[in-house]
C-alpha atoms as a printed R data frame, in Angstrom:
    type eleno elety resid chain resno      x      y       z
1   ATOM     1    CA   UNK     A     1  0.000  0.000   0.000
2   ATOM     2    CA   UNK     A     2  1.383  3.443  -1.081
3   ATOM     3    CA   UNK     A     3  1.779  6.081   1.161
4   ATOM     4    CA   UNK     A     4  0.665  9.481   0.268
5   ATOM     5    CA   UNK     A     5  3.119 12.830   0.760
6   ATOM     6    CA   UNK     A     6  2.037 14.750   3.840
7   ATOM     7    CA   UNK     A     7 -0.964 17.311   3.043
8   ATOM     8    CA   UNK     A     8 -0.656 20.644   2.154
9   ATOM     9    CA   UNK     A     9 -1.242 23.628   4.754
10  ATOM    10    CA   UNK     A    10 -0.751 26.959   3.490
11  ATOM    11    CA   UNK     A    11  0.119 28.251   7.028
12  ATOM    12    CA   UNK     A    12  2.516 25.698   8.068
13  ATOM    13    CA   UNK     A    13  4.603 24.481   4.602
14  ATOM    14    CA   UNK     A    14  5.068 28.302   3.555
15  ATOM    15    CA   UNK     A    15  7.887 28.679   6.852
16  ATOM    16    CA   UNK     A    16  8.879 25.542   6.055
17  ATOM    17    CA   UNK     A    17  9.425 26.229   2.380
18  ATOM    18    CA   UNK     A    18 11.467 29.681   3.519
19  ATOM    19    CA   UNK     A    19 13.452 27.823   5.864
20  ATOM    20    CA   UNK     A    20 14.297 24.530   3.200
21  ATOM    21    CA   UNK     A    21 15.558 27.596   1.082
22  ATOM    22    CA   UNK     A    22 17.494 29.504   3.592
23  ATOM    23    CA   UNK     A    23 19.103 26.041   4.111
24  ATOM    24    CA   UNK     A    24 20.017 25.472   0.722
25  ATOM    25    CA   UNK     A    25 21.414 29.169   0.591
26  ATOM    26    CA   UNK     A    26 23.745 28.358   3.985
27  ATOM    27    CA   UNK     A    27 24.824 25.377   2.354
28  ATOM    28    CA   UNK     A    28 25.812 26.814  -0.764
29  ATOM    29    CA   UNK     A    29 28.185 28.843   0.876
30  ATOM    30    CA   UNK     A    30 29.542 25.872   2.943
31  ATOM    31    CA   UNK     A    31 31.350 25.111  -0.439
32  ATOM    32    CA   UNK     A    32 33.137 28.423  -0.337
33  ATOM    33    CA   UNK     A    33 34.025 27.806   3.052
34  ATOM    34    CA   UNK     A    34 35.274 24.119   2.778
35  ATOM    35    CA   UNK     A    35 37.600 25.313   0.161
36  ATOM    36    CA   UNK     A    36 39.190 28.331   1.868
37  ATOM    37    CA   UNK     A    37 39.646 26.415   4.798
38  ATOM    38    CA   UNK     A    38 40.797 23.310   2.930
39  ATOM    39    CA   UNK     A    39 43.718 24.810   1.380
40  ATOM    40    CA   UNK     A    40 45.590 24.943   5.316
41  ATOM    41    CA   UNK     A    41 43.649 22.008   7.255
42  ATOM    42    CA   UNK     A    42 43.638 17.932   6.724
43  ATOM    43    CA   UNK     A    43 39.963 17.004   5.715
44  ATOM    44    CA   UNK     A    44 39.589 15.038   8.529
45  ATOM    45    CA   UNK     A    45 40.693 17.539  11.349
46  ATOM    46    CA   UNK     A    46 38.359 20.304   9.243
47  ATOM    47    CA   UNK     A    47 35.516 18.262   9.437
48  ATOM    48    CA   UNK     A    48 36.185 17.203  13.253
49  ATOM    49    CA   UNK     A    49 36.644 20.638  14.376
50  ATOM    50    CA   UNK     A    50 33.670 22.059  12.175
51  ATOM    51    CA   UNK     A    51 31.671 19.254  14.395
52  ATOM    52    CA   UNK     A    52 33.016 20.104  17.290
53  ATOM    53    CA   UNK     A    53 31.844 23.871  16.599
54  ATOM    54    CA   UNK     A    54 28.226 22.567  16.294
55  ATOM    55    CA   UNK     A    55 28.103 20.225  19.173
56  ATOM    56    CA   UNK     A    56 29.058 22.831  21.966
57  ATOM    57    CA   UNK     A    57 26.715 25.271  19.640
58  ATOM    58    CA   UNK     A    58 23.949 22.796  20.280
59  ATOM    59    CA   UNK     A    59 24.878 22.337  23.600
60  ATOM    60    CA   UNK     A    60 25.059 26.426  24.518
61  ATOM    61    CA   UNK     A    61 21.379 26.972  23.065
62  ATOM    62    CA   UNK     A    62 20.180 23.868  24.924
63  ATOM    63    CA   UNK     A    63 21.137 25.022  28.249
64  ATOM    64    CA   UNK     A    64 20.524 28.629  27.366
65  ATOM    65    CA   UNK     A    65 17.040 28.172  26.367
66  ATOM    66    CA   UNK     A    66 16.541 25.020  29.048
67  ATOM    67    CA   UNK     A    67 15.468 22.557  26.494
68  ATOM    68    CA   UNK     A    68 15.132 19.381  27.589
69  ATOM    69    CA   UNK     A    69 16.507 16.563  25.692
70  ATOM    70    CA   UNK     A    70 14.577 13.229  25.354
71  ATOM    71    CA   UNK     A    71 16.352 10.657  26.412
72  ATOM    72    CA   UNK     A    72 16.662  7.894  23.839
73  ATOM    73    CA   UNK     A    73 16.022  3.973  24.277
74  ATOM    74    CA   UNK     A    74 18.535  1.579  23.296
75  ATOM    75    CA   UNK     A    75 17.323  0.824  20.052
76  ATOM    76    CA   UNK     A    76 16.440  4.225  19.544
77  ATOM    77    CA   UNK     A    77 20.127  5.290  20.484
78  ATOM    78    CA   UNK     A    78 21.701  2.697  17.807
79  ATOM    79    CA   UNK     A    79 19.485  4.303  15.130
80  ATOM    80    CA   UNK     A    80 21.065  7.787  16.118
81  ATOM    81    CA   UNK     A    81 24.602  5.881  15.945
82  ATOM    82    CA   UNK     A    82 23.801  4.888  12.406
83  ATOM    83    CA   UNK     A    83 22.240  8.282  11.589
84  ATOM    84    CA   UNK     A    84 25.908  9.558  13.054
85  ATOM    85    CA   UNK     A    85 28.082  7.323  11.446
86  ATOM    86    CA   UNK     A    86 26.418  8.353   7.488
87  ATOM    87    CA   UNK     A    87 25.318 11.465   7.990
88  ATOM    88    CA   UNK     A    88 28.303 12.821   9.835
89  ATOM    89    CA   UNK     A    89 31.154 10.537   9.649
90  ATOM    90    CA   UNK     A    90 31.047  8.821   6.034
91  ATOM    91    CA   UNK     A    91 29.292 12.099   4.966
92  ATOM    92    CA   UNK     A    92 32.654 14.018   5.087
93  ATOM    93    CA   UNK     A    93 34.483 12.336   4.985
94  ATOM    94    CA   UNK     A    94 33.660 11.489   1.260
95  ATOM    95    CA   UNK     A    95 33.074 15.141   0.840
96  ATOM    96    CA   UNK     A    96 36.066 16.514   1.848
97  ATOM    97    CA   UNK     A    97 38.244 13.347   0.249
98  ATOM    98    CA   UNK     A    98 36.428 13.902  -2.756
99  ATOM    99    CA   UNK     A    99 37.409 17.476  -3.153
100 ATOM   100    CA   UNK     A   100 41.154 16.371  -3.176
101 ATOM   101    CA   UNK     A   101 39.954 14.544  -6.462
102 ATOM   102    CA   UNK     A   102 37.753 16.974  -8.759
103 ATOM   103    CA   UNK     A   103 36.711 20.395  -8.432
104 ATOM   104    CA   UNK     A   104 33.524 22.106  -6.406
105 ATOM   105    CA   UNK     A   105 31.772 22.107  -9.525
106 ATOM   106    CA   UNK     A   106 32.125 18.308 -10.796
107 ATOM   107    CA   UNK     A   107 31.145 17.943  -6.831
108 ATOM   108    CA   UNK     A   108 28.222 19.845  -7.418
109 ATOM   109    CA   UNK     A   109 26.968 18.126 -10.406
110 ATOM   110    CA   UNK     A   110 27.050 14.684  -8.662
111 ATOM   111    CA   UNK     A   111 25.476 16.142  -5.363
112 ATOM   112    CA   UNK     A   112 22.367 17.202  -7.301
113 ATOM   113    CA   UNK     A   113 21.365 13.609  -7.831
114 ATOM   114    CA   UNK     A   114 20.045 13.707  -4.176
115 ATOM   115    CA   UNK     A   115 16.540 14.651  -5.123
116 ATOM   116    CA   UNK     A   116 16.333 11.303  -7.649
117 ATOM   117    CA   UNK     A   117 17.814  8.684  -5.084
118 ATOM   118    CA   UNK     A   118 15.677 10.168  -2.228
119 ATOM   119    CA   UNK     A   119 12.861  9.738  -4.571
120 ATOM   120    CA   UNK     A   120 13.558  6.136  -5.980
121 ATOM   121    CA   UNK     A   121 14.497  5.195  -2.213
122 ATOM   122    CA   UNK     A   122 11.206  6.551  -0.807
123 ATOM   123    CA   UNK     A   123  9.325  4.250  -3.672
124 ATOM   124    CA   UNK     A   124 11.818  1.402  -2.582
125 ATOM   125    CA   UNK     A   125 11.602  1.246   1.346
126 ATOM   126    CA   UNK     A   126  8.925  3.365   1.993
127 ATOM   127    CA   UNK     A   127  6.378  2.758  -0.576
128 ATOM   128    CA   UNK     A   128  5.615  6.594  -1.205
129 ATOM   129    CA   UNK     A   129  4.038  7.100  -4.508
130 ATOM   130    CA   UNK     A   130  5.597  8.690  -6.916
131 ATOM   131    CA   UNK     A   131  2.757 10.692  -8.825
132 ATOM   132    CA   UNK     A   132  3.774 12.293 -12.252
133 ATOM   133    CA   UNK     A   133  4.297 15.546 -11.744
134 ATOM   134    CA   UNK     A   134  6.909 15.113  -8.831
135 ATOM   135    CA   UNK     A   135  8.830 12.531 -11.211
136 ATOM   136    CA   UNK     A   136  8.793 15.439 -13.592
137 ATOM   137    CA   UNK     A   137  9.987 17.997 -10.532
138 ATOM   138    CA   UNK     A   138 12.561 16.171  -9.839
139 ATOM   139    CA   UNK     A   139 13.972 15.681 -13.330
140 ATOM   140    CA   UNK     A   140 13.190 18.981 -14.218
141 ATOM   141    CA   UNK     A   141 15.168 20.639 -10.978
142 ATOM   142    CA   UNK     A   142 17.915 18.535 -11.968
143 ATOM   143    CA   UNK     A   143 18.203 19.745 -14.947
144 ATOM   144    CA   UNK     A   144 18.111 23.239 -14.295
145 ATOM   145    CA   UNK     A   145 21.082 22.831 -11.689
146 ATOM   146    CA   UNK     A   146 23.092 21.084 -14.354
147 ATOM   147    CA   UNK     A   147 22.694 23.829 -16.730
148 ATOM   148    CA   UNK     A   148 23.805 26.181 -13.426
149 ATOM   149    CA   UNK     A   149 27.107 24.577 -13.305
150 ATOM   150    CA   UNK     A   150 27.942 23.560 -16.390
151 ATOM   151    CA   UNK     A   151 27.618 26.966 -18.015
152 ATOM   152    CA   UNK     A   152 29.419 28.273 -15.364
153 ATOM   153    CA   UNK     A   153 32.387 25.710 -15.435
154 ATOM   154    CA   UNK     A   154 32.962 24.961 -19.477
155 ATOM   155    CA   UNK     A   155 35.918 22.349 -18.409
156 ATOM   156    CA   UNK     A   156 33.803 20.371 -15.617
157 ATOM   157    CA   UNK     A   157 35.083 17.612 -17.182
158 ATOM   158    CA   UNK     A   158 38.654 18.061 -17.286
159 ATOM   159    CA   UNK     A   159 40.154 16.241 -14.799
160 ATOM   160    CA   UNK     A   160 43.363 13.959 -13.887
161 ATOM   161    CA   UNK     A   161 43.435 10.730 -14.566
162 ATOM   162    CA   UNK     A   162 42.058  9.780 -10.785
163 ATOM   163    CA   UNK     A   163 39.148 11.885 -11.232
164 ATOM   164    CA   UNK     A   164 36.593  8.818 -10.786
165 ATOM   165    CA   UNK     A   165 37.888  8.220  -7.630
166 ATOM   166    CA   UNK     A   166 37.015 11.724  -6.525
167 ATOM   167    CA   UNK     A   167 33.496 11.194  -8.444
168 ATOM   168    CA   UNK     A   168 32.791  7.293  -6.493
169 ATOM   169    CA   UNK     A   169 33.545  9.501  -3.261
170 ATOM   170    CA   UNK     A   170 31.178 12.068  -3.796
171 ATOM   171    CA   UNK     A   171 28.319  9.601  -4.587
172 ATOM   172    CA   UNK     A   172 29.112  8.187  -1.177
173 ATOM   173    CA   UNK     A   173 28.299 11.191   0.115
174 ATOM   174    CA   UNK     A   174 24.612 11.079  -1.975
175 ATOM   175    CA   UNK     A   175 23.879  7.837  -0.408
176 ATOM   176    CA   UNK     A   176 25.539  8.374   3.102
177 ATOM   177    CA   UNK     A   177 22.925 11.893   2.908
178 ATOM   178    CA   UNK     A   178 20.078  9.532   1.702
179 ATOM   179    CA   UNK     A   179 20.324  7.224   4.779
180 ATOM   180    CA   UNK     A   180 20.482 10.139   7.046
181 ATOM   181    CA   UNK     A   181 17.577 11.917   5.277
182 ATOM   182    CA   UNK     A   182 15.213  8.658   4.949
183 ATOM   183    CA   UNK     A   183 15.828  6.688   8.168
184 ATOM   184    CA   UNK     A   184 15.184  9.282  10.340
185 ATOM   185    CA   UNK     A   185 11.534  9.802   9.803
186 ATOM   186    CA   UNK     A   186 10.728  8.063  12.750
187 ATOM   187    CA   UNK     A   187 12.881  9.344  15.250
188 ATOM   188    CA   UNK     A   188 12.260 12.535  14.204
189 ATOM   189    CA   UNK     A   189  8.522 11.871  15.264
190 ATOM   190    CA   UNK     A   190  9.295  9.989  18.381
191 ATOM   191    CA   UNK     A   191 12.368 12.368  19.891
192 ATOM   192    CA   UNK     A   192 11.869 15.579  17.670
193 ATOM   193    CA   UNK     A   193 14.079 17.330  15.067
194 ATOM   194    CA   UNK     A   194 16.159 19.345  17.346
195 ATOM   195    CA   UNK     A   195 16.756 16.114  19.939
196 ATOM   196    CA   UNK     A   196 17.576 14.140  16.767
197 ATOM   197    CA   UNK     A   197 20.029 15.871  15.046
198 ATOM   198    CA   UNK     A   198 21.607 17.069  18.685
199 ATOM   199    CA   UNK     A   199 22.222 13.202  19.348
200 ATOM   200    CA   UNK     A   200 23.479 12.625  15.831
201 ATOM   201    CA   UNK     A   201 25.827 15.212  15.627
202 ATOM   202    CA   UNK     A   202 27.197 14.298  18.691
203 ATOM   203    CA   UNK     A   203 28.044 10.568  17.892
204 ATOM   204    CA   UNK     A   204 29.150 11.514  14.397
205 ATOM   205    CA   UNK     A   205 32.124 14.149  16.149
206 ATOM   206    CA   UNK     A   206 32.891 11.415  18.569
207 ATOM   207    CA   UNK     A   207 33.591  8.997  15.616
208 ATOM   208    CA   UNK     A   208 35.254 11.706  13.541
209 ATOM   209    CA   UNK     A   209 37.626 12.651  16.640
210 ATOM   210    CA   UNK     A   210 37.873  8.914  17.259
211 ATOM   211    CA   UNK     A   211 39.226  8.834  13.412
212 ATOM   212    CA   UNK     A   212 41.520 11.804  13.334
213 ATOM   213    CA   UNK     A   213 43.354 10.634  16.399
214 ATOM   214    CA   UNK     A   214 43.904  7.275  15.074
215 ATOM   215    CA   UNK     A   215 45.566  8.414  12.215
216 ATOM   216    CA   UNK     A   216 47.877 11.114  13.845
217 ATOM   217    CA   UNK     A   217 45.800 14.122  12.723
218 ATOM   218    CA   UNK     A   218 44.519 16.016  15.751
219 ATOM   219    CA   UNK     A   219 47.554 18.672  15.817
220 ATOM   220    CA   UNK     A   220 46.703 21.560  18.600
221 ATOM   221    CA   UNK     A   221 49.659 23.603  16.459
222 ATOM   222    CA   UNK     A   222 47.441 23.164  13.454
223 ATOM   223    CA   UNK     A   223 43.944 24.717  15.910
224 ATOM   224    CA   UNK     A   224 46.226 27.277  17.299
225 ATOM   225    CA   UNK     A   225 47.789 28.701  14.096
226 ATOM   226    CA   UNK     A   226 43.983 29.278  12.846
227 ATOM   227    CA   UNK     A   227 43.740 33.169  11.392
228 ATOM   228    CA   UNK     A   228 40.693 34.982  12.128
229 ATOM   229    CA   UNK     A   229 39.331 34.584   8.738
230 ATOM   230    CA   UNK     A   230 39.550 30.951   9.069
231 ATOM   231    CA   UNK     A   231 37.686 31.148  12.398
232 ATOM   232    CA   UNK     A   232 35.017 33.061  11.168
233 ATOM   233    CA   UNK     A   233 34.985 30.421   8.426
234 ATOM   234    CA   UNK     A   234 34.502 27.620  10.869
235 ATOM   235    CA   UNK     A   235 32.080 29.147  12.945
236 ATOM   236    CA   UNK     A   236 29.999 29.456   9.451
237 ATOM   237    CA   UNK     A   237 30.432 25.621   8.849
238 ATOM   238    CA   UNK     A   238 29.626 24.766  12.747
239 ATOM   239    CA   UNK     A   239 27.039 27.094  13.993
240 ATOM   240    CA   UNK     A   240 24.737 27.511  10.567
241 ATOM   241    CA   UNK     A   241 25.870 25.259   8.151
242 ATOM   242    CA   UNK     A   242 25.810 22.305  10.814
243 ATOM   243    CA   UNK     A   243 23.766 23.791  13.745
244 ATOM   244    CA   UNK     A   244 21.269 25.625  12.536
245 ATOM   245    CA   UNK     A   245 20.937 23.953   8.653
246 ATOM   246    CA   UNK     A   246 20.609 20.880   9.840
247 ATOM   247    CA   UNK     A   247 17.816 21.397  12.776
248 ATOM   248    CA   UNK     A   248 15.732 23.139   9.654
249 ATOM   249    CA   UNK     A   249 16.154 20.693   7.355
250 ATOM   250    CA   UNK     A   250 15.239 17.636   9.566
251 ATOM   251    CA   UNK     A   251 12.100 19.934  10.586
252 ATOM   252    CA   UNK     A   252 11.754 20.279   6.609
253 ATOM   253    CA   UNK     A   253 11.732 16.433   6.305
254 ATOM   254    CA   UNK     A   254  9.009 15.820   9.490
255 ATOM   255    CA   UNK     A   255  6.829 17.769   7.714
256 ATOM   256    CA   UNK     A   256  6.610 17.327   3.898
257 ATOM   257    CA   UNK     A   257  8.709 14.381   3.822
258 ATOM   258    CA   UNK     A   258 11.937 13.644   2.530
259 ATOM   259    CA   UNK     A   259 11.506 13.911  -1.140
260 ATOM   260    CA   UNK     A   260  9.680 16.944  -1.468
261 ATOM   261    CA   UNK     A   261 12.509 18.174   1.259
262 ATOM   262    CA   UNK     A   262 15.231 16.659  -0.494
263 ATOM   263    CA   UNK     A   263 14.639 18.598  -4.026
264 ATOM   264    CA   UNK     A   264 15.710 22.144  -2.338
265 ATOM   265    CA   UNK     A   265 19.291 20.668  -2.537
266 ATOM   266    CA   UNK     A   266 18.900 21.975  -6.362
267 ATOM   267    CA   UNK     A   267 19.365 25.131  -4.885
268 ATOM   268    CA   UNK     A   268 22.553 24.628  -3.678
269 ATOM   269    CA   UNK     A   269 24.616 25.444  -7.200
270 ATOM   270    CA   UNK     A   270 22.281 28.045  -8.033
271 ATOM   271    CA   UNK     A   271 23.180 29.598  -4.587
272 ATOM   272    CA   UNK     A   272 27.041 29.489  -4.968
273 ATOM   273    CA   UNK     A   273 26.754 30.751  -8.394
274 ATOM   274    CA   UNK     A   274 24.579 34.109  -7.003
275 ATOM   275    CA   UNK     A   275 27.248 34.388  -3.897
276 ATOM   276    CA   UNK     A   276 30.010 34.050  -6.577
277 ATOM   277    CA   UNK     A   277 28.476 36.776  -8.923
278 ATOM   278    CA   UNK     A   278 27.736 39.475  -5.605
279 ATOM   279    CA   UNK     A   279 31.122 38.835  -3.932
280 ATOM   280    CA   UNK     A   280 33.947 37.910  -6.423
281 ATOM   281    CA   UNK     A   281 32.755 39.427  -9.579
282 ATOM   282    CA   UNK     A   282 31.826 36.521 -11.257
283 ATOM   283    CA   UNK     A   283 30.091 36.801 -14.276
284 ATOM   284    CA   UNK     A   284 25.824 35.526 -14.113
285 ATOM   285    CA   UNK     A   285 25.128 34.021 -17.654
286 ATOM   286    CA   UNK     A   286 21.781 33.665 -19.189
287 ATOM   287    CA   UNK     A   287 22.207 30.252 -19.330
288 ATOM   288    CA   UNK     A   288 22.440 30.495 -15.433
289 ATOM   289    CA   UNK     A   289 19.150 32.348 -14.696
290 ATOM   290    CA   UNK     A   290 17.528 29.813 -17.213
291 ATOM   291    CA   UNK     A   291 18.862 27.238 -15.122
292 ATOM   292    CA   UNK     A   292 17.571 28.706 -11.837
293 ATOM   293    CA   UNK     A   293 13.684 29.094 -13.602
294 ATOM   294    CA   UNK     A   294 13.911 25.549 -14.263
295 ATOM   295    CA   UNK     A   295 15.243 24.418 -10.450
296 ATOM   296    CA   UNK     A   296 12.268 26.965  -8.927
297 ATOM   297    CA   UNK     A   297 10.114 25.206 -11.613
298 ATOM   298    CA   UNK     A   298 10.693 22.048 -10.491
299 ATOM   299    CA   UNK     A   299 10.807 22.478  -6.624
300 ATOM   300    CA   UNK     A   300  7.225 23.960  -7.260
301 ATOM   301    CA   UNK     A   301  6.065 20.925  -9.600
302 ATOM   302    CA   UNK     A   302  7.424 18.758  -6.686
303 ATOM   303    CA   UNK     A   303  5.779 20.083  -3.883
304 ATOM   304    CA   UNK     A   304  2.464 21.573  -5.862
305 ATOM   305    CA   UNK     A   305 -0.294 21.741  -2.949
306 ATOM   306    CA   UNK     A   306 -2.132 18.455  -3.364
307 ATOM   307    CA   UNK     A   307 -5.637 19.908  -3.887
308 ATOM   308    CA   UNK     A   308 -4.809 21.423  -7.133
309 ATOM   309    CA   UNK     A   309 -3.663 17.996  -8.695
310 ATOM   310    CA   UNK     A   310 -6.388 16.785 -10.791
311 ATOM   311    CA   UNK     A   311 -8.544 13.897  -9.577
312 ATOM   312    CA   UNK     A   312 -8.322 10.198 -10.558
């Protein structure tokens, strides 16, 4: 039996819409900020210490606004340690790996097949339907956000010769973002979005600490050498593109569901390319604002209010 997508409230999904966007726009420029910092920091420290920033983030607001955390159950707590380990561990770690391999762009390209596999996975382990017109939204925002960075990045696919490695790794990060995405429907419901991603976050900077010591990595040289612009960096990668994005989005996902949530990512490359135009001079193409019609097109086709679909 097929599940349908949550219903449409005009009151409710409009904030929720605004705040799926304002996530997509902090995440956009998460990719200028992962490659400043990247240039002075091992990928594995970076993404430890921009975890690090969000946990005691989380933590401050907690105790500042005396939220009270539900405590999980066992199995409950092992599905946050999975949640951890793919959204936050194997997440960047592909991510930042994956940089070393191909360019932001390339990255980019891959990253918008999110909307497609949280679809198809949906379908798969969920049973959501998949009417029409969201199919269509979702190949139609894709689209759009190829055209966004291929026009702005004519040699994409000019790489060295270990390029596929780079591409395998970003993929990883698709799927590790899928799991986190899909499988947390439930605990979202039972603990909330805010105690969810709180727990998750946690375990996932354990594990990435856990890592970085292992292999040598955790240099306090490295933490105190940090410039101010690379601080102010971090704290943009901890407090809202970790912190804050992440509470949103998983409050994006409780209420229209993952797939409908998911297709906002198309936003992301149509957000660096706007930051890149307003701060470094870069140039905005036609073929760039055509591209951004068709993402906006197809977020709307994929989330159109359910009472205006015709009747079967």
């Amino acid at each position: 039996m097929h599940t349908q997508a949550p219903a449409f409230s005009p009151s409710h999904d409009l904030w929720v819409y605004f705040k799926l966007a304002g996530v997509s726009m902090i995440w956009g420029g998460t990719f200028v900020a992962g490659r400043f910092l990247s240039a002075d920091i091992a990928p594995l420290l970076l993404a430890s210490l921009r975890f690090l920033l969000a946990s005691l983030i989380l933590l401050v607001f907690i105790a500042v606004a005396r939220i009270p955390l539900v405590l999980p159950d066992r199995k409950q707590f092992a599905q946050l340690a999975v949640l951890g380990l793919f959204g936050i561990f194997l997440y960047n770690l592909c991510f930042f790996y994956g940089l070393h391999y191909i360019n932001a762009s390339r990255a980019s390209l891959i990253v918008v097949l999110n909307p497609a596999v949280f679809g198809l996975a949906s379908w798969l382990f969920f049973k959501e339907r998949l009417g029409p017109l969201k199919i269509l939204g979702i190949l139609v925002c894709m689209g759009g956000a190829g055209l966004v960075i291929v026009s702005g990045n004519r040699n994409l696919f000019e790489g060295a010769s270990q390029a596929w490695i780079g591409d395998l790794l970003i993929f990883g990060c698709v799927l590790s973002w899928a799991v986190y995405s899909l499988f947390s429907r439930h605990l979202t419901r039972a603990l909330g979005p805010l105690t969810t991603v709180t727990y998750s976050i946690w375990l996932g900077t354990a594990m990435l600490w856990l890592a970085t010591w292992l292999r040598g990595e955790a240099s306090l040289d490295v933490i105190d050498a940090l410039t101010a612009p690379q601080l102010l960096n971090l704290v943009y990668l901890g407090g809202l593109g970790s912190a804050l994005a992440y509470i949103w989005y998983y409050d994006g996902i409780q209420r229209i569901g993952a797939t409908r949530a998911g297709v906002f990512i198309g936003l992301n490359p149509l957000t660096a390319v706007i930051c890149g135009a307003l701060l470094l001079g870069e140039q905005l193409t036609s073929i760039m604002c055509l591209g951004g019609v068709l993402i906006m097109a197809g977020i709307y086709l994929c989330n159109r209010p359910a009472r205006l679909l015709p009747k079967r």
